[in-house]
C-alpha positions as CSV (number, residue, x, y, z in Angstrom):
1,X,106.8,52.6,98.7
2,X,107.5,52.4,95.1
3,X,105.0,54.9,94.3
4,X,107.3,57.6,95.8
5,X,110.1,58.1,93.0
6,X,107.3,58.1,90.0
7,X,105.4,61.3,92.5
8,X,109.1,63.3,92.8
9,X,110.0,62.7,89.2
10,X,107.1,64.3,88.1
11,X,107.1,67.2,91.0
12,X,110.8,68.1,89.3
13,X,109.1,68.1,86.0
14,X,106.5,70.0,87.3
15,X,108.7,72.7,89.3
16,X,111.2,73.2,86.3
17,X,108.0,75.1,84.3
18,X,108.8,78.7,84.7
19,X,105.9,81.1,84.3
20,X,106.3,84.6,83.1
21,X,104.9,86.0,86.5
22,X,107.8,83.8,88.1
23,X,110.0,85.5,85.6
24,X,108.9,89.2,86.2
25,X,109.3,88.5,89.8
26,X,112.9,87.7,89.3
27,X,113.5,90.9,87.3
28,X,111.7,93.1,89.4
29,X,114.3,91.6,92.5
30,X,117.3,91.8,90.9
31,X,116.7,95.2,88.7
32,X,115.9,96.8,92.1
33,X,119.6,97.9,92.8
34,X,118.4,99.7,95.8
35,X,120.6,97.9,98.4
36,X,123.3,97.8,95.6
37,X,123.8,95.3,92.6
38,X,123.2,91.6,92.8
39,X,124.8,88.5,91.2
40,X,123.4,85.3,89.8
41,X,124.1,83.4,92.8
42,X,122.2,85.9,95.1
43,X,119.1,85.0,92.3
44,X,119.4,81.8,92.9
45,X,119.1,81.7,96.9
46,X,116.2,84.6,96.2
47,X,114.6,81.8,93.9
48,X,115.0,78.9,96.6
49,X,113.4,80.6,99.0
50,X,110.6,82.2,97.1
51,X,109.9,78.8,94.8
52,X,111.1,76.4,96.7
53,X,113.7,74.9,95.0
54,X,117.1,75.5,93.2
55,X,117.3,77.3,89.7
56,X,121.1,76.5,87.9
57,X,122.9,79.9,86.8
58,X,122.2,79.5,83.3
59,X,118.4,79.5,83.6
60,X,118.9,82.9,86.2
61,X,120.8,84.7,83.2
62,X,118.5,83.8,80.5
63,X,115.4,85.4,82.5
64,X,117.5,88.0,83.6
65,X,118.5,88.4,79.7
66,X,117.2,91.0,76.9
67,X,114.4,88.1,75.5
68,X,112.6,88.7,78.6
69,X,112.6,92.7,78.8
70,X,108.9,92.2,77.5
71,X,108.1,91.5,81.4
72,X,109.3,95.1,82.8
73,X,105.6,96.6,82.8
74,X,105.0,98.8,85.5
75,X,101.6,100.7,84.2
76,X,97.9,99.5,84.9
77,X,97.8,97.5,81.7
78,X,100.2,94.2,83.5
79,X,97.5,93.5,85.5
80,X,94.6,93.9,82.6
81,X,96.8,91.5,81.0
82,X,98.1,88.8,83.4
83,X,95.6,86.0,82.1
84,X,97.3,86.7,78.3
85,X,101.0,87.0,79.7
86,X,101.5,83.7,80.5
87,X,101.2,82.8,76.9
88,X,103.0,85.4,75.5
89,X,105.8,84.8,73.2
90,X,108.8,85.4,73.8
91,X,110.3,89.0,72.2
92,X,113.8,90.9,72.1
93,X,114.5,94.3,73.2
94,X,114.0,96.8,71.8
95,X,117.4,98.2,72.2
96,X,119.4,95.1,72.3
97,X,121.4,95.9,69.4
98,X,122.4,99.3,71.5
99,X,122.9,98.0,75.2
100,X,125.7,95.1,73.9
101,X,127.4,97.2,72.2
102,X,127.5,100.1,75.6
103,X,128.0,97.3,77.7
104,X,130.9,95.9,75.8
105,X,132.6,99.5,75.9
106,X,131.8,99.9,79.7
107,X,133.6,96.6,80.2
108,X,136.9,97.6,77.7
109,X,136.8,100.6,79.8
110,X,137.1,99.9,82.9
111,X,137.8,96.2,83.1
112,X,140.2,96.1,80.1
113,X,141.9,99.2,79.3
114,X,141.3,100.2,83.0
115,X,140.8,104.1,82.5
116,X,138.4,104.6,86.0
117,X,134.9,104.2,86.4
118,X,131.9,105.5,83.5
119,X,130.0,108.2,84.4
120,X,126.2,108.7,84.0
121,X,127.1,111.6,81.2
122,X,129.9,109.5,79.4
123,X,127.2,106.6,79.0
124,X,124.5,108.8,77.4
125,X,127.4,110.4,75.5
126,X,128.4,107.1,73.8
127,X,124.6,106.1,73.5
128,X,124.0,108.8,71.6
129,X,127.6,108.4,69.6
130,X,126.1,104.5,69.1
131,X,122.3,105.4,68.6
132,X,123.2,107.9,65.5
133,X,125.5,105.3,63.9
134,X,123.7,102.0,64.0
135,X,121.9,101.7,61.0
136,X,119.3,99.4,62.8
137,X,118.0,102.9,64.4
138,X,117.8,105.3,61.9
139,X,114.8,107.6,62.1
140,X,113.9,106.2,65.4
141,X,113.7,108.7,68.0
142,X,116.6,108.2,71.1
143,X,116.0,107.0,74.0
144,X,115.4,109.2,77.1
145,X,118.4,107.7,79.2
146,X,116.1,107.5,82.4
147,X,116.8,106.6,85.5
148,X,115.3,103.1,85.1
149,X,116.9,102.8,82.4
150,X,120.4,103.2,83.7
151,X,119.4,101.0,86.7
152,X,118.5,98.0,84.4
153,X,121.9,98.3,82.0
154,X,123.9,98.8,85.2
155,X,122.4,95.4,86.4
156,X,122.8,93.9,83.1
157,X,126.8,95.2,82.7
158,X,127.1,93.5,86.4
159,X,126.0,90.2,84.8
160,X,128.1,90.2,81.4
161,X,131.6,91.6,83.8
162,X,130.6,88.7,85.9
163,X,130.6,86.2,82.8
164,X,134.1,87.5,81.5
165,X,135.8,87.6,84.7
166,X,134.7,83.9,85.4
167,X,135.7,83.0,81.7
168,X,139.3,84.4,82.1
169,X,140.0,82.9,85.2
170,X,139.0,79.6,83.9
171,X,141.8,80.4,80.9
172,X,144.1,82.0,82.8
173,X,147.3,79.7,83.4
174,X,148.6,82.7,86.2
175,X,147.1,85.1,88.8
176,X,148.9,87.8,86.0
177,X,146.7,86.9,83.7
178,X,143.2,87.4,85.4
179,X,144.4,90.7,86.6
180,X,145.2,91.7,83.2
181,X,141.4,92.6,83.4
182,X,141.1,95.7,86.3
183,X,141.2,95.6,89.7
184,X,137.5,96.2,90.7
185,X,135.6,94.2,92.3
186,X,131.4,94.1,92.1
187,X,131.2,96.1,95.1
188,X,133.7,99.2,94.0
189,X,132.2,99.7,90.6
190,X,128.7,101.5,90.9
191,X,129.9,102.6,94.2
192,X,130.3,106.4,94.4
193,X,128.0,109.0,93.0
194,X,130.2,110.2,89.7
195,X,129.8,106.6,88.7
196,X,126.9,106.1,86.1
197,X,123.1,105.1,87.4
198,X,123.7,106.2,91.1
199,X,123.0,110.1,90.2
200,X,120.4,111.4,88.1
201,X,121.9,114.6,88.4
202,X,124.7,113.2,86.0
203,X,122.4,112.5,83.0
């Protein structure tokens, strides 16, 4: 009987080593906004059920984080290199500097300063207004704005409105105060076509 606890300790130990393919598994889930956007907590139940056990919100957000963008290969050469990938270290994006700073005006405005929804062409607009003055991309060529592209931010702006939202009602002393920051909810942002990501046509 006592040999029980000693075998679960180390099963917990065991379980809570995340591998990379684990990791791009996530990403792959979450960035595919197919059926719509996800939140942290619908990672989590997607990581129960797939691994077994429960993953806190804080380890879902750092693999769904820029440090792990080094996972999104979709060509012929992931597989060439899965046996290397596992060891792999960790590396930013490449854009990270960029994609804060667009996600953080997406959020002022439409969360903040409440103006409506941003649309596919407003996003590359400001992009393009942010790629030409950051000094940390200067004679780099701009991005292309693709599709996949747009899907992954639009995931990753879901995330960081999520954050904010939870950090202000935890401040907030009055229901005025929370609503200070828009009224839409996950489901009506990203929800009609003139919204940004959901038409290629707009970019």
């Amino acid at each position: 009987m006592g040999s029980g606890k000693p075998h679960a300790s180390g099963d917990a130990k065991r379980r809570k080593s995340i591998t990379n393919s684990q990791r791009r598994a996530l990403r792959a889930w979450f960035y595919d906004t197919t059926n719509g956007p996800k939140s942290q907590a619908d990672a989590s139940v997607w990581w129960k059920e797939a691994y077994g056990y429960h993953l806190n919100s804080s380890t879902v957000s750092e693999i769904l984080s820029y440090k792990y963008d080094f996972l999104d290969v979709t060509d012929a050469s992931a597989s060439a290199n899965a046996a290397s990938d596992e060891r792999r270290r960790d590396r930013p994006a490449k854009w990270e500097v960029l994609e804060q700073e667009l996600v953080e005006w997406v959020f002022s405005y439409e969360s903040v300063v409440g103006e409506g929804s941003v649309t596919s062409s407003m996003l590359r607009h400001r992009g393009t207004e942010l790629w030409n003055s950051l000094p940390c991309y200067q004679a780099m060529p701009e991005p292309k704005w693709s599709e996949g592209w747009r899907s992954r931010f639009k995931a990753r702006y879901m995330l960081y409105r999520q954050r904010m939202l939870e950090d202000a009602a935890e401040l907030a002393t009055s229901s005025g105060a929370f609503s200070s920051y828009g009224g839409y909810s996950s489901d009506e942002i990203f929800s009609t076509e003139s919204t940004y990501g959901i038409n290629p046509s707009h970019v």
